[in-house]
Structure formats: structure tokens, C-alpha cells
C-alpha positions in Angstrom: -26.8 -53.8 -55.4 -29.6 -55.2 -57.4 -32.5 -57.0 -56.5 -34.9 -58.8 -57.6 -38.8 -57.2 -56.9 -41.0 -59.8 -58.6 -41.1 -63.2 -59.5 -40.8 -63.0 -62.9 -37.4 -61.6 -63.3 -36.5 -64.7 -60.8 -34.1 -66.9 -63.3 -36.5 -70.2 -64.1 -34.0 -72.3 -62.3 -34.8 -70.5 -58.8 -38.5 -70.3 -59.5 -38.3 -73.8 -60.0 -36.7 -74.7 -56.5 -38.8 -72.2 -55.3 -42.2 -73.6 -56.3 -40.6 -77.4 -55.2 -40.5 -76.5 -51.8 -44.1 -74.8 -51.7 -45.1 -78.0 -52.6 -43.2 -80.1 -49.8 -44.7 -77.1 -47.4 -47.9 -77.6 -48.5 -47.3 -81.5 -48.3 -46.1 -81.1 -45.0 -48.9 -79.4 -43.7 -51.3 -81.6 -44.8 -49.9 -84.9 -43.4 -49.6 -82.6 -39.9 -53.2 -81.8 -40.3 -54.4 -85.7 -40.7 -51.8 -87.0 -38.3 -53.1 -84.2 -35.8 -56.9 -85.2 -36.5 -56.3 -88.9 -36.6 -54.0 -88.7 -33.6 -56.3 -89.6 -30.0 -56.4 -85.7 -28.4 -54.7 -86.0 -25.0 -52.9 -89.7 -25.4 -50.0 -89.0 -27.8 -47.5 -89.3 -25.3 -48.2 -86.6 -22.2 -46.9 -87.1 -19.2 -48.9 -88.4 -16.2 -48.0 -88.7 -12.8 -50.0 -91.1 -10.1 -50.4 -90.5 -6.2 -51.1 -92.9 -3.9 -53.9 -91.7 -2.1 -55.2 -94.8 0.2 -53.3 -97.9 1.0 -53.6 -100.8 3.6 -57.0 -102.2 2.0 -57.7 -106.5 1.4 -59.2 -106.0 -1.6 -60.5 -102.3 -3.0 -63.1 -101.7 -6.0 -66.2 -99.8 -6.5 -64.7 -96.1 -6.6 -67.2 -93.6 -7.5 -67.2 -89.6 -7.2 -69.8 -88.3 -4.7 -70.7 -84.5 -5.7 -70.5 -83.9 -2.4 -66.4 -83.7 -3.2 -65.3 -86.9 -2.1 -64.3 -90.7 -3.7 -66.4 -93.1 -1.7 -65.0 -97.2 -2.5 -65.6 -100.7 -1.5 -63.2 -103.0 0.3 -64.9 -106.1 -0.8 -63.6 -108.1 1.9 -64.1 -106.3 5.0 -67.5 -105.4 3.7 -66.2 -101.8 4.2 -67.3 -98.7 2.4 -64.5 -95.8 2.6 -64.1 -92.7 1.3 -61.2 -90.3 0.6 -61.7 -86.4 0.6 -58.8 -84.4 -1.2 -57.0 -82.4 1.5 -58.5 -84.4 4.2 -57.4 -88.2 3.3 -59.6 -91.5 4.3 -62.3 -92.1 6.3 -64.8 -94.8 6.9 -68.4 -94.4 5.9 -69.7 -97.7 7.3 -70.2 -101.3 7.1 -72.0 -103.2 4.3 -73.2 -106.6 6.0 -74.5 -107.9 2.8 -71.3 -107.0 1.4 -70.1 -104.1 -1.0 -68.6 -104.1 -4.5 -69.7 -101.7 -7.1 -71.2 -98.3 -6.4 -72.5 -96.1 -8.3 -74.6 -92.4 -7.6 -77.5 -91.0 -9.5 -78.2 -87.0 -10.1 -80.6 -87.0 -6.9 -77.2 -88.5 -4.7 -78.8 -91.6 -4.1 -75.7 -94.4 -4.0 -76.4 -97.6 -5.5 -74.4 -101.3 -4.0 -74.2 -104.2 -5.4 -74.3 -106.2 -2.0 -72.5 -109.9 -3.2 -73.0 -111.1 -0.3 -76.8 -110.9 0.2 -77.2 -110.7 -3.7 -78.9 -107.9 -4.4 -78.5 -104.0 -5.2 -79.5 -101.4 -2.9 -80.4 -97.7 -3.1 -79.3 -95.9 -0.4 -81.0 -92.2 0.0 -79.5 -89.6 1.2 -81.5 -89.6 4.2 -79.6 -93.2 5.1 -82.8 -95.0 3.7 -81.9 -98.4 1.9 -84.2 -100.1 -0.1 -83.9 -103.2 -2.6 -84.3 -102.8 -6.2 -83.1 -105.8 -7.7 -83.0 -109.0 -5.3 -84.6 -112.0 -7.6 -85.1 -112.8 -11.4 -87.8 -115.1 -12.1 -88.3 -115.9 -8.6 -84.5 -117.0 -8.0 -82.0 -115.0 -6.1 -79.1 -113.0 -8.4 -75.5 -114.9 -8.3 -73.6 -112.1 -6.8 -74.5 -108.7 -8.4 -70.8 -107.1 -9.4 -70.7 -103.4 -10.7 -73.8 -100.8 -11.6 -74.3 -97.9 -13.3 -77.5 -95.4 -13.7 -78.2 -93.7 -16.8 -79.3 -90.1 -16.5 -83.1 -90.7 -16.8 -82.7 -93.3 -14.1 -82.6 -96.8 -16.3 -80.7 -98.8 -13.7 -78.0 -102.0 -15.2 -75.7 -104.1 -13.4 -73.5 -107.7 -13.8 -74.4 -110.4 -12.3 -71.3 -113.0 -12.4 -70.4 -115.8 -10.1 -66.5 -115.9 -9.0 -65.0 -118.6 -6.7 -67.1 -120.5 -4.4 -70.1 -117.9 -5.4 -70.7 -121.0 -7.8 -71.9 -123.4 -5.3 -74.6 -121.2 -4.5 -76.0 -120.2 -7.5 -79.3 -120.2 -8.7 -79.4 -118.6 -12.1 -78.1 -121.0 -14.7 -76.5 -117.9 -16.6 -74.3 -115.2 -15.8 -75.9 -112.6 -16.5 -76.3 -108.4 -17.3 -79.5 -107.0 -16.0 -81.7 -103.5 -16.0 -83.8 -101.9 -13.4 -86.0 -100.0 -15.5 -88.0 -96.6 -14.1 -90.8 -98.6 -13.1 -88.7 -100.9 -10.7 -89.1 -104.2 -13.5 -86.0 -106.2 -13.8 -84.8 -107.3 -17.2 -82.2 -109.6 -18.1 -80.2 -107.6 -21.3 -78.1 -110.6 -21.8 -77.9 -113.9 -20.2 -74.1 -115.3 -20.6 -71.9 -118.1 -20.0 -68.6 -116.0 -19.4 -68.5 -113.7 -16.6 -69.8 -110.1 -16.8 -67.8 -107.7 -14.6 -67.2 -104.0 -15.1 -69.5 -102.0 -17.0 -70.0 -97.8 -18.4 -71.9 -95.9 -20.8 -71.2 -93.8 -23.6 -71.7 -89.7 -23.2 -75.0 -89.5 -24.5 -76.1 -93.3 -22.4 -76.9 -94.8 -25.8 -74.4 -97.2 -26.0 -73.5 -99.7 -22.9 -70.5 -101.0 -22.3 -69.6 -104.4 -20.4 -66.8 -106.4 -19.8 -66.1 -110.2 -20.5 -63.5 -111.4 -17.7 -63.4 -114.9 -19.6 -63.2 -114.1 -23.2 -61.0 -110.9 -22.5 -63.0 -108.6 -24.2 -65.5 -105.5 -24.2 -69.0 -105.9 -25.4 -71.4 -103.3 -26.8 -75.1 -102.7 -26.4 -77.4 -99.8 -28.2 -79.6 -98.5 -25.8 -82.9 -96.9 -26.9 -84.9 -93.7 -25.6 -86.5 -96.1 -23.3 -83.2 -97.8 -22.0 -83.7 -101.0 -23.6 -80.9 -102.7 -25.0 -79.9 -104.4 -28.2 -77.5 -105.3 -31.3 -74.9 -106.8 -28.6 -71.4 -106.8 -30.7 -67.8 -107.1 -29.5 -65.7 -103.6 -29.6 -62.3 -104.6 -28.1 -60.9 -108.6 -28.2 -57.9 -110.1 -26.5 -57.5 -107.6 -24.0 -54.3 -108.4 -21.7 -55.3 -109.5 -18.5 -58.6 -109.8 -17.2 -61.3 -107.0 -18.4 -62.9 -105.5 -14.9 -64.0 -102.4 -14.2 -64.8 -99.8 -16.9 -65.0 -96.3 -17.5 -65.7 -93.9 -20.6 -64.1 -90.1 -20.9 -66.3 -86.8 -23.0 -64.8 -88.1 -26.2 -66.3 -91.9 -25.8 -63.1 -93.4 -24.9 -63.0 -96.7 -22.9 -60.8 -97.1 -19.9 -60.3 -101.0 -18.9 -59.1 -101.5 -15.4 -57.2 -105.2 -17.0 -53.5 -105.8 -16.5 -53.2 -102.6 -16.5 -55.5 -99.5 -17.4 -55.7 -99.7 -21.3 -57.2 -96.8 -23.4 -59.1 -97.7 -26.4 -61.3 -95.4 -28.7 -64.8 -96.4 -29.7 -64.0 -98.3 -32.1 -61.4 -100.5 -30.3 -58.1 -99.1 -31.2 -55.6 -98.9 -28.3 -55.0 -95.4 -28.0 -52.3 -96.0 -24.3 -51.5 -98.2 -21.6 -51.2 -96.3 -17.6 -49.6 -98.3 -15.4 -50.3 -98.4 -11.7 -48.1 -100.3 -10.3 -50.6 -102.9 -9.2 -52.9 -105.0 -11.2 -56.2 -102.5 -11.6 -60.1 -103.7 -10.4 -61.5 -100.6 -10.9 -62.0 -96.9 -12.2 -63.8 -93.8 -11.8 -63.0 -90.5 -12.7 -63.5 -87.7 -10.3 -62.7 -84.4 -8.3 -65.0 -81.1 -9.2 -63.7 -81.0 -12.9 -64.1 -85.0 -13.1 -60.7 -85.1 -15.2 -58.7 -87.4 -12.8 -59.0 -90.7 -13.4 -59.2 -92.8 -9.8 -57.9 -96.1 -9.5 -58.8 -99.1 -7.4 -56.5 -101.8 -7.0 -55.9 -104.0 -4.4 -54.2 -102.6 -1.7 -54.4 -99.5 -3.0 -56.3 -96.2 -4.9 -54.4 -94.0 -6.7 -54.8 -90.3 -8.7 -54.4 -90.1 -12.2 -54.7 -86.5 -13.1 -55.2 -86.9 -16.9 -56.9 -83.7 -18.0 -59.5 -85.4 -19.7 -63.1 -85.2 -18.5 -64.9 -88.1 -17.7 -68.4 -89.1 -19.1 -70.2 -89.3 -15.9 -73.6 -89.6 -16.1 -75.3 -87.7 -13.0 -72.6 -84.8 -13.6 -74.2 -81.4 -13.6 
């Protein structure tokens, strides 16, 4: 039986349909390749599957990821700080009298509180050793400091809203979004009308994020070498629910603890939506690897293992 060897003893007719569908191959490929480098790695549509890993709480926020293995959060009404250890479940670490909302933990393992109830934030040593580092601005006492986070060369920044009858008491006539620089000086980066609540950084701590719970939306900050902030500019508008806490993964990806958790990329595009269950206050991610996303709610915290590293900033 013949056959044919090369190309040009093909009739036309065949090297015409032949060539055609190198072309639509070729095509193909090409929209794969942009779709796959467009497309938001690890949020296309993989499966997910969340754990309940402490119930029974009033009101739980503030989760952070000790390196010393273990998620220590706040329940902000018992003035509580817990934590829970993988394999070994919750325990209490101790009461906050001045109250406990945010946390946060720098790369010496000191844990920072903002203490709402005193109006302050605290540094707590390892050693047990608290000490104030932000309790007045301008001589008048904070409205009820709300989440923190440290930068890796220790710049310190925190909200400062007022919620509920925290109004009455205020002495500030701005909510507003502060720094602790190296030196111990308080600055105020912004000084709002809306409420400040959750806040993050980017993976190399040059950009800062914060939440807007009134005007439903994520502001950005460029941070300098120094830490000081500037060229405030909204990234994400009309989020659903009310912005809290915040959170940002290796790739710069914000997490929004809102109506639900919402995924958005840097610059503001919804990349997915997790939902908990229960209406989110808070985020953090965690274990050794810090690719499982943690989630406070109100009764609750629950496991997200996402398989996405977190941007934390005192990570090894």
C-alpha cells in the first residue's frame, strides 16, 4: 500500500486542512497561555473545605499565628485571650482587663493588643512584661484602638475607630489610623470621618492596607523606607457587607473578613468569595507553612486550608 513520506506529495487540498488546523492549535494554545497567566493562581475554582476548630465564644476577633505553633484570639467581650494548638484544641491564655481586640506578633515574639477598653495598645514581652506604646495623641486618650499590625523593621500602625456607645466617650474628633514609629513617636497617617477597622500589608510592607467599615471599601497607603505613609487611594469600593479584618497572601492578594471572606487582587478585582457559614470579623493565616487561612467569627474560628501562603510579616 502506498504512502505518503513528505508533505509535498500531500494533495493541496489535505495540506490545506492540514495547515488550518495548525493554526486553530496554535490559536488554542495561545488563548490557554493568557487565560492561564491572567487567571488568579490557586482561586479558579479549587475545592476548599473549613473545620470548626473553636466554638462557644460572645464575640471572637484578633486571630494571629504565634511561631510558637499555636493561633492565639480575642473574645472581645469577655476580655478573654485564647488560643488553639493543632492536635491539642483551646485553651485560655488570660484575661485582658483593659480589654482585647486585635493582636498582632513581631519577629522578637513580642504580642501586641489593642486594649478598647483602656484605649491603648500594649506590648507584651515574652517574659509577661506589658508596657504602653500608644495611649494618647496630642495629649487626648485614643477612641478605642481596633486592629494592629508591625512591619518587619518594627514601624508599628493601628485603627483607632469608635463603635456603639465608644462615642460618648471620645476624645479625638476624628477616627483615625495611626503609627508607632521605631523611636516610640505616634503619628496620625490619616485622620477620618468613617470608621477604620481591619488593616494588613503588602509582602514587601510598602503598601498598607485599611478598611473603611462605613464607606465599604479598602484604602491604600505607600509606605516609605522609613515607614511613613502617603498617596492614600481607594483599591476596592462597594464591598458587600461591612470591611473588617484584613489579610494579604505571597502574591499581594487581599482577604476581607466582610459578608463573607472576599478575595481580591491588588488591584481590586474579585478573584472568590469563601463562605464560613457565619458573618467573618477577622483573619489570619497560620500553621508552620502559614497557608491556612484562620477565621474569626462570632461564635466561632474556623480552618481554611487554602494552599496559599500568607504574607506575614515576622515569618522567618
Amino acid at each position: 500500500m502506498e504512502t505518503w513520506k513528505t508533505a509535498g506529495l500531500l494533495p493541496q487540498r489535505t495540506r490545506e486542512k492540514i495547515s488550518q488546523q495548525k493554526v486553530i492549535r496554535a490559536a488554542a494554545l495561545i488563548v490557554a497561555a493568557v487565560a492561564w497567566a491572567q487567571a488568579p493562581q490557586g482561586y479558579s475554582s479549587s475545592p476548599y473545605t473549613i473545620e470548626t476548630v473553636a466554638t462557644g465564644m460572645r464575640f471572637a476577633d484578633g486571630p494571629v499565628w504565634s511561631l510558637e505553633d499555636f493561633l492565639l484570639f480575642s473574645d472581645t467581650v469577655t476580655d478573654t485571650q485564647h488560643k488553639f494548638t493543632p492536635g491539642k484544641g483551646v485553651s485560655d491564655v488570660g484575661s485582658r482587663p483593659g480589654g482585647t481586640a486585635g493582636n498582632a506578633y513581631d519577629e522578637k515574639g513580642n504580642l501586641y493588643t489593642c486594649e478598647f477598653r483602656e484605649r491603648r495598645v500594649t506590648r507584651t514581652a515574652k517574659n509577661g512584661k506589658v508596657e504602653v506604646i500608644a495611649g494618647r495623641f496630642e495629649g487626648k486618650r485614643f477612641n478605642a484602638p481596633n486592629d494592629v499590625v508591625v512591619r518587619r523593621d518594627g514601624n508599628v500602625y493601628f485603627t483607632d475607630p469608635a463603635f456603639g456607645n465608644q462615642e460618648d466617650t471620645r476624645e479625638l474628633d476624628f477616627n483615625g489610623v495611626f503609627r508607632v514609629t521605631q523611636r516610640g513617636q505616634v503619628e496620625a497617617v490619616a485622620k477620618w470621618k468613617t470608621r477604620p477597622n481591619g488593616l494588613a500589608l503588602s509582602p514587601n510592607g510598602r503598601t498598607l492596607y485599611v478598611s473603611d467599615s462605613d464607606a465599604q471599601s479598602i484604602h491604600a497607603f505607600d509606605l516609605d523606607r522609613a515607614g511613613a505613609a502617603s498617596n492614600e487611594r481607594v483599591v476596592v469600593s462597594t464591598i458587600p457587607g461591612v470591611p473588617a479584618g484584613l489579610r494579604t497572601d505571597e502574591m499581594g492578594n487581599i482577604y476581607v473578613a466582610a459578608k463573607t471572606v472576599l478575595v481580591y487582587s491588588p488591584q481590586g478585582e474579585l478573584l472568590r468569595t469563601i463562605d464560613t457559614g457565619e458573618t467573618p470579623s477577622n483573619l489570619a493565616f497560620g500553621d508552620p507553612d502559614f497557608s491556612t487561612l484562620y477565621v474569626t467569627a462570632k461564635t466561632s474560628v474556623y480552618r481554611i486550608k487554602l494552599g496559599v501562603k500568607g504574607a506575614v510579616p515576622y515569618s522567618p
